[in-house]
C-alpha positions as CSV (number, residue, x, y, z in Angstrom):
1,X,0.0,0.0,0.0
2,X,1.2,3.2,-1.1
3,X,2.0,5.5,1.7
4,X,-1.1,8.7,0.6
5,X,-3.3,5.1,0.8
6,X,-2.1,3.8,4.0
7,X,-3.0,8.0,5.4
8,X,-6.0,8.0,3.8
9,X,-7.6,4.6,5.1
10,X,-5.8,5.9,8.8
11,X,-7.8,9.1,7.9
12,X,-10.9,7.5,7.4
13,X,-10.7,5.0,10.0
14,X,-10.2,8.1,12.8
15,X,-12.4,10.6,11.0
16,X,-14.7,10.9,13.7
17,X,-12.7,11.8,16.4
18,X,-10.8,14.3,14.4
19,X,-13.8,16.3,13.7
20,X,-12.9,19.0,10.9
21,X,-9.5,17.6,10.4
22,X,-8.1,16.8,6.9
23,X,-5.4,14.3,5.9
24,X,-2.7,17.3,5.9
25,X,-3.7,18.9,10.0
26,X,-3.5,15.1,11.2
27,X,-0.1,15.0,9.6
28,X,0.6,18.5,11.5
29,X,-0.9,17.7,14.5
30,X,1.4,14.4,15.3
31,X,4.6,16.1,13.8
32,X,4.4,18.9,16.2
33,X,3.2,16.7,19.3
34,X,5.2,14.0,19.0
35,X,7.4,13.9,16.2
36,X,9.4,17.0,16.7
37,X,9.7,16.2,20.4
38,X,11.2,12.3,19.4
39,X,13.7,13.6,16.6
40,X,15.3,16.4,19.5
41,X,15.4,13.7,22.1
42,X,17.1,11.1,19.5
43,X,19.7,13.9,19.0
44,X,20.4,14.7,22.3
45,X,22.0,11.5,23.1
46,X,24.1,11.7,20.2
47,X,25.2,15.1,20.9
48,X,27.8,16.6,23.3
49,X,26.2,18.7,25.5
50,X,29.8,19.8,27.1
51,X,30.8,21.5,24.4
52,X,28.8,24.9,23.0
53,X,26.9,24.4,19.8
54,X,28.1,25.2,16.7
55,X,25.6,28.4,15.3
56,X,25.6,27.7,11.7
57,X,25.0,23.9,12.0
58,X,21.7,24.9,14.8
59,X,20.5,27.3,12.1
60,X,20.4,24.8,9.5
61,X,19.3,22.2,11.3
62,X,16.2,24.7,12.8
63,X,15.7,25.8,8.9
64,X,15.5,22.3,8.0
65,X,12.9,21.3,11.3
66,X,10.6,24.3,10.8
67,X,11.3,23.9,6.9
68,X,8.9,21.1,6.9
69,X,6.1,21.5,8.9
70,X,5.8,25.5,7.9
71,X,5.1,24.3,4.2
72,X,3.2,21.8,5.2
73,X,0.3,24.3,7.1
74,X,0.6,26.8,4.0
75,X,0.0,24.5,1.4
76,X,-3.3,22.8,4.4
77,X,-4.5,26.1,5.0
78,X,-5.1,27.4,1.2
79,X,-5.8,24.2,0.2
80,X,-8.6,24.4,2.8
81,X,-9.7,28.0,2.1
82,X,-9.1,29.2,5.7
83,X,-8.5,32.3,6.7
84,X,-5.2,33.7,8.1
85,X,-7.5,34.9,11.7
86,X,-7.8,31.3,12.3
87,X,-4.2,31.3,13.3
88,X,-4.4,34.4,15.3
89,X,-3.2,36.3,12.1
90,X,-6.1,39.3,12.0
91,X,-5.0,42.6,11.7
92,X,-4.7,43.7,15.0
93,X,-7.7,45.8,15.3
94,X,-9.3,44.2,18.3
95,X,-8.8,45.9,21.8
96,X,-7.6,42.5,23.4
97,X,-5.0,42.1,19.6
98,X,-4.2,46.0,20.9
99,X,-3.7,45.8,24.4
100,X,-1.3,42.5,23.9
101,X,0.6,45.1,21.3
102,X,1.3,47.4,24.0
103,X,2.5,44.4,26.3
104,X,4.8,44.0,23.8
105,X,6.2,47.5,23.3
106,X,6.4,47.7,27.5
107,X,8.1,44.7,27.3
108,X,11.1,45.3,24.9
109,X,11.2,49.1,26.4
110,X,12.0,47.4,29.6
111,X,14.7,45.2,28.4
112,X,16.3,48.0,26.4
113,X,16.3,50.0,29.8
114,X,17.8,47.2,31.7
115,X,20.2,46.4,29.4
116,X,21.4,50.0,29.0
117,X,21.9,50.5,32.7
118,X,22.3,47.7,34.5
119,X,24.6,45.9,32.2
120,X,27.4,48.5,32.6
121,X,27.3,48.3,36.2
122,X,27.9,44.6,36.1
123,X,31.0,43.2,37.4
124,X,33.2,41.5,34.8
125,X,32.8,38.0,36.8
126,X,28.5,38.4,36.3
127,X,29.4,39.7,32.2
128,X,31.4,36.8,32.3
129,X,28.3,34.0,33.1
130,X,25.9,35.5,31.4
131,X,28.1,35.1,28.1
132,X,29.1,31.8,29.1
133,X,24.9,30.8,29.7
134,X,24.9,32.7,26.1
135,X,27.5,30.2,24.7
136,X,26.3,27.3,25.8
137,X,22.8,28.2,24.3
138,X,24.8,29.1,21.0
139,X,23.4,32.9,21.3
140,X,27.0,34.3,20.8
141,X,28.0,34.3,17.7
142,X,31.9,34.9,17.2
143,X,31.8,36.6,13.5
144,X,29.6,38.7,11.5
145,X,28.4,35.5,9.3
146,X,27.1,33.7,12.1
147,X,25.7,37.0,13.6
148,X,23.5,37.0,10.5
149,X,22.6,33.0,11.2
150,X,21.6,33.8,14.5
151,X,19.2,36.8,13.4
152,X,17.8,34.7,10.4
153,X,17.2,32.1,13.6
154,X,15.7,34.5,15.8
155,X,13.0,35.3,13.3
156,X,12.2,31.8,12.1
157,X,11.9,30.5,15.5
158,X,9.9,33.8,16.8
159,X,7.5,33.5,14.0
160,X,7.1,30.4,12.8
161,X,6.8,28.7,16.3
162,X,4.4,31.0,17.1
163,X,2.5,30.0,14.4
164,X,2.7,26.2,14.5
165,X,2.4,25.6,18.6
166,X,0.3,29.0,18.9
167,X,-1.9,29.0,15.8
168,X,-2.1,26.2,14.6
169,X,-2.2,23.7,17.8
170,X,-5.0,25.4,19.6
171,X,-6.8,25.7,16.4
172,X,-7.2,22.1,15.5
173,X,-7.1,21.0,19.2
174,X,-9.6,23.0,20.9
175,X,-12.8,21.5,19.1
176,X,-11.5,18.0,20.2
177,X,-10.1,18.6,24.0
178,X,-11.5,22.2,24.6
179,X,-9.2,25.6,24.5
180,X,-7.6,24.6,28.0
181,X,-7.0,20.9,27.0
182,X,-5.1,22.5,23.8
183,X,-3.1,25.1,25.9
184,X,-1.5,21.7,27.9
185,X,-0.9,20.0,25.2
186,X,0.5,22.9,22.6
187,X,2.8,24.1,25.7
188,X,3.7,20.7,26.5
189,X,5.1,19.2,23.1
190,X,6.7,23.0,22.9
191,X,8.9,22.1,25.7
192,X,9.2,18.3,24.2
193,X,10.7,20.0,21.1
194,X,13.7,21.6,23.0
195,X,14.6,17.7,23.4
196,X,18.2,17.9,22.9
197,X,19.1,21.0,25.1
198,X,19.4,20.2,29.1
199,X,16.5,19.3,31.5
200,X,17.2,23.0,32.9
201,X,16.1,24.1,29.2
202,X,13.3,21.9,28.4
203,X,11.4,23.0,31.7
204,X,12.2,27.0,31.0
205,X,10.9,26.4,27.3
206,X,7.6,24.5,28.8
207,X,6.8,27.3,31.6
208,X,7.4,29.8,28.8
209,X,5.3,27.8,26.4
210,X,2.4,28.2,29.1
211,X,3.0,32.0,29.6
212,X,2.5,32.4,25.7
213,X,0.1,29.8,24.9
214,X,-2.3,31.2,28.0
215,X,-1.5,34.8,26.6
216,X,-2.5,33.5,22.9
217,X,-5.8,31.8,24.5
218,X,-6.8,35.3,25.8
219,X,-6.2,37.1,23.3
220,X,-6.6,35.2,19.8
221,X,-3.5,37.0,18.3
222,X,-0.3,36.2,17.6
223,X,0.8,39.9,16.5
224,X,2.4,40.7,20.2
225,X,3.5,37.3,21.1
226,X,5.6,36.8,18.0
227,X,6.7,40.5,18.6
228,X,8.1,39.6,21.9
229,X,9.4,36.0,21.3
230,X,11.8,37.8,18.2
231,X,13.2,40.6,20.5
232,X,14.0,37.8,23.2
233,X,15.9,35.9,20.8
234,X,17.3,39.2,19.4
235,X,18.0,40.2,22.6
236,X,20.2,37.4,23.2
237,X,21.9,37.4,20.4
238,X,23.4,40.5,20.4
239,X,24.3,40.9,23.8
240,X,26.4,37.2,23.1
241,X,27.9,38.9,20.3
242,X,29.3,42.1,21.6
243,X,29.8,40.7,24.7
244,X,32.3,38.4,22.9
245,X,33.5,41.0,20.7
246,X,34.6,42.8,23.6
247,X,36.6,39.8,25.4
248,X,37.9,39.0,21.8
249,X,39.2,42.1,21.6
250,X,40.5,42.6,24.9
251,X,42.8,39.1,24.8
252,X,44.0,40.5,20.8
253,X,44.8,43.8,22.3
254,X,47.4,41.6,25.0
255,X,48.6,39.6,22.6
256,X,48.8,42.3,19.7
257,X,46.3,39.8,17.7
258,X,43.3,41.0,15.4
259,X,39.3,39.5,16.2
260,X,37.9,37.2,13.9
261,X,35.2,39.9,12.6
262,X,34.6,38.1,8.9
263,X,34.0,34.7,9.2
């Protein structure tokens, strides 16, 4: 049996209990509860978690995850005729879209304050952890080509987890398990996909998947939240990439060596 057979007689066989699913959301629906969450834990035992990650091979290998579901719902949803508000893609019009927006602008306001004033008045040994936390997480890049890997990263991850854990989840989950059913179980394979990284990791990712998947269920927009989840990544990066700049530079100026700027 041909493997669009074999989905089509599973289809068929489960159609009742998936409601206004077609062949393409079931597909979607295990690939982003369970699938995603197996192929990061079947890296992680394969992978070295003592040394830091390399930047361009994470991108790629992100590009590539995302690269396949991401299609996938584009191709379902105008296939399907849906409409982009479905995913919590309306134009933010709403008070509830708008108020979330303002969240968002607070939020990165915030973060720009605290990094302009408290992060001067940190001691080297504190700059020194947080860029080694930044490291190990592979948010600091050590050249200008990698910077632009890790900003490429920030948006795909920012946006198009948003869409597919956010958006999409609750949508096809809610009819079946109710909107608070779909919250647990969109925030919960979200932390399942952070497999490979350490138990530390996997629980932040899954009380963060909470925050914004509670946050989504209240305000039906993904506007703010993807907003946010960029500028966190963002924020990241480029404090691990001047950060390292800096110590670059200060060990080439003792040694009369140049920084690797170009990779």
């Amino acid at each position: 049996m041909l493997p669009a057979e074999f989905l089509n007689s599973l289809y068929e066989l489960f159609r009742p209990f998936f409601g206004t699913w077609n062949v393409l959301d079931v597909v979607l629906v295990i690939l982003l509860t369970i699938g995603l969450g197996v192929l990061r834990f079947s890296n992680a035992r394969s992978r070295d978690k003592a040394v830091a990650p390399n930047i361009r091979r994470r991108a790629l290998k992100t590009f590539v995850l995302l690269g396949i579901p991401l299609p996938l719902l584009l191709i379902d949803w105008i296939g399907a005729g849906r409409a982009p508000d479905l995913l919590g893609l309306a134009c933010p019009s709403a008070w509830r879209s708008k108020v979330g927006l303002g969240i968002a602008v607070l939020v990165i306001v915030t973060a720009l304050l605290d990094q302009r004033f408290r992060w001067p008045k940190a001691s080297p040994e504190k700059r020194g952890q947080m860029l080694e936390q930044l490291s190990k997480a592979g948010l600091a890049p050590a050249n200008r080509t990698e910077l632009i890997y890790s900003v490429l990263l920030a948006f795909v991850i920012g946006i198009g987890t948003e869409v597919l854990f956010r958006g999409f989840l609750i949508w096809a989950l809610s009819p079946i398990v109710g909107l608070w059913g779909a919250v647990v179980i969109a925030a919960l394979a979200y932390g399942l996909g952070h497999g490979d990284e350490s138990w530390r990791r996997i629980l932040a990712a899954t009380v963060s998947a909470f925050i914004f998947t509670i946050a989504y269920a209240l305000t039906h927009s993904l506007w703010w939240l993807m907003t946010i989840h960029v500028w966190i990544a963002l924020q990241g990066v480029l404090i691990g990439y001047h950060g390292l700049q800096k110590t670059l530079s200060a060990s080439a100026t003792s040694f009369g060596e140049t920084t690797p700027e170009d990779g």
